[in-house]
C-alpha positions as CSV (number, residue, x, y, z in Angstrom):
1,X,144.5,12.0,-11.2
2,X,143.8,10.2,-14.4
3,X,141.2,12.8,-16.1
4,X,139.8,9.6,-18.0
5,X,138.4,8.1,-15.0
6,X,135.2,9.3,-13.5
7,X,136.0,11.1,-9.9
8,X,134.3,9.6,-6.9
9,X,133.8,11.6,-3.6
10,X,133.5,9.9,-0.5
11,X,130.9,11.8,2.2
12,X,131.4,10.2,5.6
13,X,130.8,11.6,9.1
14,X,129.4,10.7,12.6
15,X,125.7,9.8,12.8
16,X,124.2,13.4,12.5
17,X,127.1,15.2,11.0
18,X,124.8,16.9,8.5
19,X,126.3,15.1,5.3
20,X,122.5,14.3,3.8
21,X,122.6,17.9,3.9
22,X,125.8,18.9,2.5
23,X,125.1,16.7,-0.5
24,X,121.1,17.9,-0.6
25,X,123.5,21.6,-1.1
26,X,126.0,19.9,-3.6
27,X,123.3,19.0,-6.1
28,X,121.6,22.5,-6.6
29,X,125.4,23.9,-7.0
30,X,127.2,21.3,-9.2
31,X,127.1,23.4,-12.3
32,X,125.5,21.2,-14.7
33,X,127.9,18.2,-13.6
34,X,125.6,14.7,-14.2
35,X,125.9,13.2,-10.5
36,X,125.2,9.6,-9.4
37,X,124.5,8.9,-5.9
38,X,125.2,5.8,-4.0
39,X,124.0,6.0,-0.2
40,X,124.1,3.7,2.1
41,X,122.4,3.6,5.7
42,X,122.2,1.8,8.9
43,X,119.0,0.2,9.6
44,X,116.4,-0.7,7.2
45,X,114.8,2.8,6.9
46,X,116.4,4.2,3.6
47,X,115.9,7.9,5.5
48,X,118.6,10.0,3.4
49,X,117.6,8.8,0.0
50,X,114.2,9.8,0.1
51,X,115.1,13.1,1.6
52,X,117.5,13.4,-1.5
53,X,115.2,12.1,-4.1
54,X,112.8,14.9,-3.3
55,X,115.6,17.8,-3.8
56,X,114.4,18.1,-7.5
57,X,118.2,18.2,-9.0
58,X,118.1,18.2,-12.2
59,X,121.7,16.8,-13.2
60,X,120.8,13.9,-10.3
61,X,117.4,12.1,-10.8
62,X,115.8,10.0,-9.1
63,X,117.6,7.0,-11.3
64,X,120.8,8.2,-10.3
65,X,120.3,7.7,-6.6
66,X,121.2,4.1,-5.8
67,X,120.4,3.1,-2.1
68,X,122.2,0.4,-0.2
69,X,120.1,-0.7,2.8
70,X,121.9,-4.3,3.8
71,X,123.9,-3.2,5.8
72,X,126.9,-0.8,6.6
73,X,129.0,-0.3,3.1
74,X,132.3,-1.0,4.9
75,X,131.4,-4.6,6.0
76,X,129.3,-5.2,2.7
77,X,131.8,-4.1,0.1
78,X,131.9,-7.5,-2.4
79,X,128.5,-7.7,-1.8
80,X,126.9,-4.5,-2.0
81,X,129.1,-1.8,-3.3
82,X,131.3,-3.7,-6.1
83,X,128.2,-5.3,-8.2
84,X,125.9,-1.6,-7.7
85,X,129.4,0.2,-9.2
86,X,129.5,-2.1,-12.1
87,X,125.7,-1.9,-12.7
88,X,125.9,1.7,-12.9
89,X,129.6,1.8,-15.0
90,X,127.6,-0.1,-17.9
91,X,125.4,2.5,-18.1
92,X,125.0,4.1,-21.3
93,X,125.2,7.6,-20.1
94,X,127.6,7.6,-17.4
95,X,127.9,10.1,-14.8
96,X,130.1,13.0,-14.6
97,X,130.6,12.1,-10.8
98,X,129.5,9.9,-8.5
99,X,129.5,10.9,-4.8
100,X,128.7,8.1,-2.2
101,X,127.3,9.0,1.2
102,X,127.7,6.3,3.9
103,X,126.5,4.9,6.8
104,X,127.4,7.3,10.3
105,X,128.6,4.2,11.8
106,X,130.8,3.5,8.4
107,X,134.5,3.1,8.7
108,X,136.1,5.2,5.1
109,X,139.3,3.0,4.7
110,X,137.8,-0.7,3.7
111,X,135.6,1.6,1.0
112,X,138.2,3.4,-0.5
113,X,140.5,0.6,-0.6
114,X,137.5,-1.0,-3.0
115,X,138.5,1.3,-5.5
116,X,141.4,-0.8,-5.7
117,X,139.8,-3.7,-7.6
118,X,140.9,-4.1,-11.1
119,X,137.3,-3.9,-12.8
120,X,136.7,-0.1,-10.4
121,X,140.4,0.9,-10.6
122,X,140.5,1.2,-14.5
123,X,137.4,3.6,-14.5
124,X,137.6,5.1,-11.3
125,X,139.3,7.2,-9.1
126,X,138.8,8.4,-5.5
127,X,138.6,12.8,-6.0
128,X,138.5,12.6,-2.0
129,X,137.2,12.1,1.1
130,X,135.4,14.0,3.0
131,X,134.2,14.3,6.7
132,X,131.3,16.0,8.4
133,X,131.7,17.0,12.1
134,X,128.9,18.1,14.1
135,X,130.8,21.6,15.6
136,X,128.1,21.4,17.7
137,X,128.2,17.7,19.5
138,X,132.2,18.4,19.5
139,X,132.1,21.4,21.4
140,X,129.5,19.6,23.7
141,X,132.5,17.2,24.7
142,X,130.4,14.5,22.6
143,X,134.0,13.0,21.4
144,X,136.4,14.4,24.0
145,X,137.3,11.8,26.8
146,X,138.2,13.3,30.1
147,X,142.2,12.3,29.7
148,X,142.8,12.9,33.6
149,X,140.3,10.5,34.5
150,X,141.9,7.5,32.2
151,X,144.7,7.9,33.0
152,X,144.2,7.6,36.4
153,X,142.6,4.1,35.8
154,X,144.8,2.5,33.8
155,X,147.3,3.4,36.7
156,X,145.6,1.4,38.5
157,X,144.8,-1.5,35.9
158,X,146.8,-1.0,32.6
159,X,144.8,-4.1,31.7
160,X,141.6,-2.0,31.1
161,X,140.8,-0.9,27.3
162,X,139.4,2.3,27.8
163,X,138.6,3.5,24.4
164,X,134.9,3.7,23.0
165,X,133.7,2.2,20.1
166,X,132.3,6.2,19.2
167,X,135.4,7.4,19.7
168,X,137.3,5.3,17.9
169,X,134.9,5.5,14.7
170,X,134.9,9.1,14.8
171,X,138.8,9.0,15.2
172,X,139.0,6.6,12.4
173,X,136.2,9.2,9.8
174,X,138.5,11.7,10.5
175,X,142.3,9.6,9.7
176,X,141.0,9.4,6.4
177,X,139.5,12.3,5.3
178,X,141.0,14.8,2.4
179,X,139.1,17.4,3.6
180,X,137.1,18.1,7.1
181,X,134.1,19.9,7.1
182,X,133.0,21.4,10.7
183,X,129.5,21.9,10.0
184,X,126.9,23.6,12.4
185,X,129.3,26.4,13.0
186,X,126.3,29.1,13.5
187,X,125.3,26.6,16.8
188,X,128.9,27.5,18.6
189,X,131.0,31.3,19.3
190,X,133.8,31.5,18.3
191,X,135.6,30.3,21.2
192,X,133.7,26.9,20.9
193,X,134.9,27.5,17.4
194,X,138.6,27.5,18.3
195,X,138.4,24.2,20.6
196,X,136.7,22.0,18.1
197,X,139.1,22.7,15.4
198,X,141.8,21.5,18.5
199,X,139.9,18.8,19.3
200,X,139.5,17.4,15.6
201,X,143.3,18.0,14.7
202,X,144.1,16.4,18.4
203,X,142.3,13.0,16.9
204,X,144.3,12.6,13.5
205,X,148.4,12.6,12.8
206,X,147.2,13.8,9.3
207,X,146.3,17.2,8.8
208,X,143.7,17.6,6.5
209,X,142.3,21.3,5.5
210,X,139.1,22.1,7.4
211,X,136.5,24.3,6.2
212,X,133.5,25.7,8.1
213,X,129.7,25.4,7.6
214,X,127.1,25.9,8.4
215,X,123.4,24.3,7.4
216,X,125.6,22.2,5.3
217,X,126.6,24.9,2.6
218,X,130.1,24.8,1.1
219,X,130.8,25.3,-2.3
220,X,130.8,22.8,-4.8
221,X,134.3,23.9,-6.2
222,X,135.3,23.2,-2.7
223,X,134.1,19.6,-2.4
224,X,134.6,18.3,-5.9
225,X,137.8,18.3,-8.1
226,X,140.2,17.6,-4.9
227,X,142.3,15.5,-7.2
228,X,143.5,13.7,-4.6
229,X,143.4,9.9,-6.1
230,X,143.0,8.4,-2.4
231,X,143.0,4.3,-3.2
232,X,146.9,5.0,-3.9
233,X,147.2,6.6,-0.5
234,X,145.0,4.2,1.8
235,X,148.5,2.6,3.2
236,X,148.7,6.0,5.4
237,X,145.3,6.0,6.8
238,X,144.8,2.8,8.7
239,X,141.6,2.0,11.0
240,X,141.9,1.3,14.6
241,X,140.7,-1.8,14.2
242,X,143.4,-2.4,10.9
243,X,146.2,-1.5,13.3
244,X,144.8,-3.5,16.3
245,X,144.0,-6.7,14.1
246,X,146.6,-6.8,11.4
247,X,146.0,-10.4,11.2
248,X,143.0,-9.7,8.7
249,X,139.7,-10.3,11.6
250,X,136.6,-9.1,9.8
251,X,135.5,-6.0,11.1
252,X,132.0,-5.7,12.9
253,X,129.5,-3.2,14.3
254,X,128.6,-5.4,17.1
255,X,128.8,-2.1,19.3
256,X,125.6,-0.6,17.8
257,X,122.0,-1.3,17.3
258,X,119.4,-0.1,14.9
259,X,115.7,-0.7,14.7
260,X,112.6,0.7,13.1
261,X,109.5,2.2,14.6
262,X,106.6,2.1,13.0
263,X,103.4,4.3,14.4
264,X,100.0,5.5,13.3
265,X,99.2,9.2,13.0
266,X,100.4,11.8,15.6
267,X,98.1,14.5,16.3
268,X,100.5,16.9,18.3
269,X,103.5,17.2,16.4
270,X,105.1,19.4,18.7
271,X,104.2,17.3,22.3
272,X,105.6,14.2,19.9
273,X,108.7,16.2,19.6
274,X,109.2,17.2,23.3
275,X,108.6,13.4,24.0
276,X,111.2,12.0,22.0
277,X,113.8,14.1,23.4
278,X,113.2,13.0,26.9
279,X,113.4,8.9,25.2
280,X,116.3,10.3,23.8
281,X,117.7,11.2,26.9
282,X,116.5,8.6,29.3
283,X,118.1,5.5,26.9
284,X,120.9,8.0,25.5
285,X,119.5,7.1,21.7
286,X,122.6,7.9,19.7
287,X,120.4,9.1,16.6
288,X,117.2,8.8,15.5
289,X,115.7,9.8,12.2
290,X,112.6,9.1,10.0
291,X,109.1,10.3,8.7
292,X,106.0,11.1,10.8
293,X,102.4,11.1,9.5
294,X,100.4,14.4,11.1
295,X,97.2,13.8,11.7
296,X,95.1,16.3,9.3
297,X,98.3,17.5,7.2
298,X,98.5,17.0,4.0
299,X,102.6,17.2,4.3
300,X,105.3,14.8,5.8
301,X,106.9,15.8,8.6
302,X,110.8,15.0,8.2
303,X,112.3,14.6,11.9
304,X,116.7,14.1,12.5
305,X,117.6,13.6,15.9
306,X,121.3,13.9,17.1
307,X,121.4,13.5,21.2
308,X,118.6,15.6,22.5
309,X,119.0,18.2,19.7
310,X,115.6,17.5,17.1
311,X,115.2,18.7,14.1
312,X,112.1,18.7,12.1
313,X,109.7,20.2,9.3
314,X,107.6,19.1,6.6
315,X,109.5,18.2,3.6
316,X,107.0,17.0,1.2
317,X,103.3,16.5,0.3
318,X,102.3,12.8,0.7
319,X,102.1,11.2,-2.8
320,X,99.1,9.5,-4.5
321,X,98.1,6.1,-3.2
322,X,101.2,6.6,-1.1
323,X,101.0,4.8,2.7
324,X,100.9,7.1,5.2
325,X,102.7,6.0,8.2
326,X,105.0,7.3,11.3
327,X,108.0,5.1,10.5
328,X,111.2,6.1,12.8
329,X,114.5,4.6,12.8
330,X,116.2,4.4,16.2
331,X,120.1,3.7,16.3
332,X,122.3,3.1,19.7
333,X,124.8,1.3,21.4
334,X,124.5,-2.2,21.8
335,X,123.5,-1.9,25.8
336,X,120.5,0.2,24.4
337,X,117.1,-1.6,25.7
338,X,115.5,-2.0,22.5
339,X,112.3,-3.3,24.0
340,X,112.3,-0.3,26.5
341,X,112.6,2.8,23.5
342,X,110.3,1.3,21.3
343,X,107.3,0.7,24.0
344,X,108.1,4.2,25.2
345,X,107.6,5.4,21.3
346,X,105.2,2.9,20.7
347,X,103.4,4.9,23.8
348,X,103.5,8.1,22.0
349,X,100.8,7.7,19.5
């Protein structure tokens, strides 16, 4: 790798991997190293930026974290990503490193194959990329397909395309990863263990190293200075949907849905909780992730939902002359009855 260049890490992951929190981890370890942070999510909610900006980092301030909130990176790339890396190349004080988080529903290749354009090539260089698995939703079965029963259909109609968009994405976050990262180890034994790290190396010819985490926490040393130089090596890590459509078809996320909630105060944080998960369950909400104002707290409560699993604590005192609101973004497949999950929220308060 060209030392002259500034590295660039790329975090990608399933919805709900845990990468927000692998980089929240990165910044307080970085050893004095200036970060820049470009994050991008899906839906108009910028969720993992704000958790970010509040980590206090000193080598990453709040100007270094750029958020990209029109849409997912992958399908915005001469729009979005090109002009906010040029912006942040003529700064005056450039970064040490810049790591970009994107979009769970983000596929890695069109991104790193960005770094490829003459005015990003000559000052930058891809260190790696990196993917978050949720140990956890793996050793669920959330990504394993029961083989047996497809093949038995396409016996009976090879016609049938039996692969799911999910699969495929997470398939395709893991084809071009430097380095995996099964996160939420403490959530599984050890068996569980032993049958993710099958599963994951059963959906990838490439072989990346894997490391284990959990709460997000691996080394810095670990996840910067790979070296790798990945825009050289994109060639070898093609998308389903760049093998499928070699003709050049624009990809899409047609497959998924996102949409914001917004509510008044809650006044039983825990009841709110315990009624979300059974939303969450009824219209199988893929993720769902936002801010909740409780009603006589001076904090905001912070809530990540992954399936029925839900996460949540108060991260934060509101700010002065700051709005306080219950805002909630809501992300599914395409089939999901948006009118349906946000009356039922909607319900809640």
């Amino acid at each position: 790798m060209n030392q002259q260049k500034i590295p660039a890490t790329v975090i990608t992951g399933f919805l709900g991997a845990g990468k927000t929190t692998v980089i929240r981890n990165l910044l307080t370890n970085a050893g004095g190293k200036k970060i820049a942070l470009i994050i991008n999510e899906f839906g108009d909610l910028g969720v993992d930026g704000d958790v970010l900006k509040g980590c206090g980092a000193e080598n990453c301030s709040e100007d270094d974290i750029i958020e990209l909130t029109n849409g997912c990176i992958c399908c915005t790339v001469a729009d979005d990503f090109i002009p906010t890396m040029t912006k942040l190349l003529e700064r005056e004080q450039r970064p040490d490193h810049i790591v970009i988080e994107t979009s769970g529903l983000a596929l890695p290749q069109p991104l790193v194959a960005a770094f490829n354009w003459p005015d990003i090539r000559t000052q930058v260089t891809v260190d790696g990329v990196i993917t978050v698995v949720d140990s956890a939703a793996v050793a669920a079965g959330r990504f394993a397909d029961d083989h047996d029963a497809v093949d038995a259909r396409r016996a009976e109609d090879e016609s049938l395309d039996h692969e799911s968009p999910i699969e495929e994405l997470f398939e395709d976050q893991l084809t071009c990863a430097d380095l995996i990262v099964l996160n939420k180890t403490d959530l599984i034994d050890v068996a569980g263990l032993g049958r993710v790290r099958e599963e994951v190396a059963s959906r990838t010819v490439r072989k990346p190293v894997m490391v284990e985490a959990k709460n997000g926490e691996v080394p810095a040393g670990i996840l910067l200075g790979l070296g790798i130089g990945t825009e050289d090596d994109i060639a070898n890590r093609k998308s389903h949907h760049e093998l499928e459509h070699e003709d050049g078809a624009p990809h899409d996320h047609d497959e998924f849905d996102s949409f914001v909630v917004e509510l008044g105060p809650v006044a039983d944080p825990a009841g709110f909780v315990e009624a979300l998960k059974m939303i969450i369950s009824t219209h199988d909400v893929l993720r769902l992730k936002g801010f909740v104002d409780v009603s006589g707290k001076p904090m905001r409560l912070q809530l990540q939902a992954v399936g029925s699993r839900v996460d949540h604590y108060f991260d934060r005192a509101w700010g002065v002359g700051e709005t306080r609101a219950t805002r909630l973004v809501v992300i599914g497949l395409h089939e999901m009855d948006e009118d349906a999950v946000r009356a039922a929220i909607e319900e809640l308060a």
